[in-house]
N, C-alpha and C positions, 0 to 999 in steps of 0.2 A: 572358435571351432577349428579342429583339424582334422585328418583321417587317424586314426588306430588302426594298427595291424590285428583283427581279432581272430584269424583263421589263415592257415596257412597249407600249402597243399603239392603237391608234385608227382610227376610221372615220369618213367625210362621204361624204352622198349625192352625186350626182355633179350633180343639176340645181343651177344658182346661181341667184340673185335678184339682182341689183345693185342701189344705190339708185334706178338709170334705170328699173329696172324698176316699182321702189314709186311712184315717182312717177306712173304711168301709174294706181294704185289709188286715191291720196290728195293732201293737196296739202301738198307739199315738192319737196325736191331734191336733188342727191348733197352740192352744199355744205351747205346746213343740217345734213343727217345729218350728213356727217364731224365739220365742225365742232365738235357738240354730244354726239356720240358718239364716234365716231372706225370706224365699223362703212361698210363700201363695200361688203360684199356678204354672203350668206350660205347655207348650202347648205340645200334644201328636200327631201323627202323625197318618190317618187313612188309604189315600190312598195317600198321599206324599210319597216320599222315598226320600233317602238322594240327588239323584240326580236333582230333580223335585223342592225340594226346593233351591239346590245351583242354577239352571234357576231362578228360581224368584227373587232371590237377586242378579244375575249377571244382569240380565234383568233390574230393577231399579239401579244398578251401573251404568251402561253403559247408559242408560239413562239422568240419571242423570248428568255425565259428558259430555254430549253433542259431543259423538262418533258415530263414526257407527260400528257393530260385527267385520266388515272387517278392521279395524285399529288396532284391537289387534294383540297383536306377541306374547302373551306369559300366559297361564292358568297353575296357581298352586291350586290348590286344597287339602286344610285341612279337615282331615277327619279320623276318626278312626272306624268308621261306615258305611261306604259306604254298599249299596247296592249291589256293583258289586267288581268281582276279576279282571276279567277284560270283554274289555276293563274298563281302567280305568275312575272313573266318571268326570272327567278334560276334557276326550273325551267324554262322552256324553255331557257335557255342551254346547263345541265347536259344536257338531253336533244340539242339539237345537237352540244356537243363532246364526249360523251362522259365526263363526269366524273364517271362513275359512282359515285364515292367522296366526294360532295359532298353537303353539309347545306347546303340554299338559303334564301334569304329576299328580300326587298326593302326597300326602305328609303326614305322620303320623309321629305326636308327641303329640298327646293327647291335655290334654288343654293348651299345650305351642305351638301348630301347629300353629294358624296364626303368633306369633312372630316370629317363624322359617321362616313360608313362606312369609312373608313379608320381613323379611331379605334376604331372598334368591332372591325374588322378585326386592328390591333394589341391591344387588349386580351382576346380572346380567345387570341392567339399567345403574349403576357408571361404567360397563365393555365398555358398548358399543353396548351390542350384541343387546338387544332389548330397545325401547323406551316409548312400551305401553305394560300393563301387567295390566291383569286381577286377583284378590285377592280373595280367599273365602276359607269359612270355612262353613263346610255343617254337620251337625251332629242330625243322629236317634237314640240316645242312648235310647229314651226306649226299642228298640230292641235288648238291653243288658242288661238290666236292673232286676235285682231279685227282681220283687211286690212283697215276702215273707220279704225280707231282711229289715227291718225299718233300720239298718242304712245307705244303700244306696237308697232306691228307694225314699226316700223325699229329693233327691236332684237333680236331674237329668231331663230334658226336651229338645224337640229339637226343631231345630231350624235352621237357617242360615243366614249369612251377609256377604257384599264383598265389595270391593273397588277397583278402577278404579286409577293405577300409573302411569303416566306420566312424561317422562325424562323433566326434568326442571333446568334451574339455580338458585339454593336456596341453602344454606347452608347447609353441610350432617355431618350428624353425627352416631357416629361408634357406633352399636350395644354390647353389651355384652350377652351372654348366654352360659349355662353351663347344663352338664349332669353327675349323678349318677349312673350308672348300678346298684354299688352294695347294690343300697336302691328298686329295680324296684317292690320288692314284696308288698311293702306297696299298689299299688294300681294295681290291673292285668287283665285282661280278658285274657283266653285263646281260640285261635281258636276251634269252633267247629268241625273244619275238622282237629284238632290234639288230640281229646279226644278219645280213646284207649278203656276206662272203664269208671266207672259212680262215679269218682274222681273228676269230675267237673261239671260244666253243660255249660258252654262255656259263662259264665255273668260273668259281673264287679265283682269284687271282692274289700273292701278298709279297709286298717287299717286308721281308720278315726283318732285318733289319733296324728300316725304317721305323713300321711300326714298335719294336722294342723300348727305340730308343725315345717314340713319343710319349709310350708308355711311361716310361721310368722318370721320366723330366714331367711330366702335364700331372701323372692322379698324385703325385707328392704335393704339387704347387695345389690342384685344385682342392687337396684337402686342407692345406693348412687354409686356402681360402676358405673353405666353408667354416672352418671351426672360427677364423678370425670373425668371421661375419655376423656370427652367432654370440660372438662370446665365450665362447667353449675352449677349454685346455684342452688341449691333448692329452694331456693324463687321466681326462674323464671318461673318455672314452672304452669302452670297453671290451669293443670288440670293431675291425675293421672289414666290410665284407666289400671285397673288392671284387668285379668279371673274372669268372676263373679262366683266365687264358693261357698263364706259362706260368709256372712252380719262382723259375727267377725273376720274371716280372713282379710278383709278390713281395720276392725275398730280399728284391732291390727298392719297393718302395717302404718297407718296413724300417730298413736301414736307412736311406735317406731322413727317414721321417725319426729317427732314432727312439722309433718303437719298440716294443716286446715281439719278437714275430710271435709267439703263443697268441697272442691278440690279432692275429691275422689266418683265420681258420681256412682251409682249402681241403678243396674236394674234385678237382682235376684230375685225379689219379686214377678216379672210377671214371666218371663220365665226361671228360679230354672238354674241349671249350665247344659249350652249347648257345654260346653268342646269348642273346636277352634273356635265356632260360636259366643261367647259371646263376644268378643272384637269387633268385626267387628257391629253385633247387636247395642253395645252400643254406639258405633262413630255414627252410620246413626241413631239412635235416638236423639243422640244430635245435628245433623245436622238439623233434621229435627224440634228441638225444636226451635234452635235459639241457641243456648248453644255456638256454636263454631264461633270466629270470627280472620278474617285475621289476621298473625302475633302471637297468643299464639303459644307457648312451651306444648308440652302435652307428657307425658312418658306415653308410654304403657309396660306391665307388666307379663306376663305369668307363669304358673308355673303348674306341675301335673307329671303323671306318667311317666316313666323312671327310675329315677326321673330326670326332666328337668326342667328347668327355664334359662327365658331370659326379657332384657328390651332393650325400642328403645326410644330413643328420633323425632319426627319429630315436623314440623312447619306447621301449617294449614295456608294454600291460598284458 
């Protein structure tokens, strides 16, 4: 037994930000962004919160797969922004849609958190313990966000997506992923309720650099690991869905990997990097294009602060 993805789901606030807009904050412009990122707008939250969006994309997940709330057993929740300390937002969820029958938690890994939690998600499913499991990734980062900062606040938007797993007999295959502690400074946020003196201000912080360049070197390596691992060409593969974080970070591990980038869908453009929310986003957008049919291979890809990075292979039914 493994999880199936049988329902897919996602939510974006409705206010946008354009890069016309960032430049009226900081000094840049919509070409410089594009260019260097490939991000033209991004949705900002007004009266959403983190938890209010993960409801609306568990709400069209669970729909979608043609459940009832009360068949779930199991809400993870990806999130490095939550709204709440506790309870945790995994429990508000269950409390909006009803899932009465759910063992909740949260889950913080940045934007490697849905790979986590879907790993985590599936290995509780191959255990036995649960059969249906609720997925999302819920993320307000402009609530951490430094509007001063040009090199992070034109990359960041929130957002959320989630997906509906179901114990099924299909083919499983073993996850790889990996963590750095002692890289964690490249990208930080410190809690506000640990700031002492006025050494921080409790927002993202990124050596953008850095980060790029762990990018470009670690989801190459970690996917040729996972395909080794498995058994799997890379030819079989049919579609690559990596954290949407930067347009060249994509377009650099395509080419390392001496893939098709056609095989490597992004959606950055709309909604800039929603950290755990961006994979789940871009699966239920390509569900809902037509994009995904019975039977492809498709590797998902994560990678951010810790420094963490991880990849999955599953089979869409």
């Amino acid at each position: 037994m493994t999880g199936i993805i049988c329902g897919t789901g996602s939510f974006a606030p409705a206010k946008v930000m354009d890069n016309n807009d960032l430049a009226k904050l900081v000094d840049t412009n919509d070409e410089w962004i594009r260019e260097r990122t490939g991000v033209v707008q991004r949705h900002i939250i007004e009266n959403d919160t983190t938890v209010t969006m993960a409801v609306r994309a568990a709400e069209e997940a669970i729909k979608n797969a043609g459940i009832l709330p009360e068949e779930i057993e199991l809400i993870i929740l990806s999130t490095l922004s939550s709204n709440l300390i506790m309870p945790c937002a995994a429990c508000e969820v269950q409390k909006a849609i009803g899932a009465v029958n759910a063992t909740c938690f949260d889950m913080n890994a940045a934007c490697s958190g849905f790979i986590f939690a879907y790993n985590t998600a599936n290995a509780y499913i191959e255990s036995g313990l649960y059969k249906t499991v609720l997925v999302i990734g819920s993320e307000s980062l402009s609530n951490l966000t430094d509007w001063t900062d040009r090199g992070t606040c034109i990359l960041f938007g929130d957002g959320s997506g989630a997906v509906v797993l179901k114990a099924g007999e299909t083919k499983s295959y073993k996850a790889v992923t990996h963590s750095d502690g002692s890289r964690g400074e490249a990208l930080t946020c410190i809690s506000r309720y640990a700031i002492k003196d006025d050494s921080d201000n409790g927002l993202m912080k990124m050596n953008g650099r850095e980060v790029f360049n762990f990018a470009v070197k670690k989801v190459p390596e970690v996917i040729n690991e996972v395909l080794e691992k498995n058994n799997v060409n890379i030819e079989e593969i049919d579609y690559f869905i990596l954290h949407q974080a930067n347009k060249r970070i994509v377009e650099s591990v395509a080419k390392r990997l001496k893939a098709d980038i056609s095989k490597f869908p992004m959606n950055m453009m709309e909604y800039g990097n929603t950290s755990s929310a961006s994979i789940p986003i871009l699966i239920d957008e390509m569900r809902k294009n037509g994009e995904l049919r019975k039977g492809q291979k498709l590797v998902m890809a994560g990678f951010g602060a810790g420094l963490s990075w991880g990849a999955s292979i599953f089979e869409w039914n």
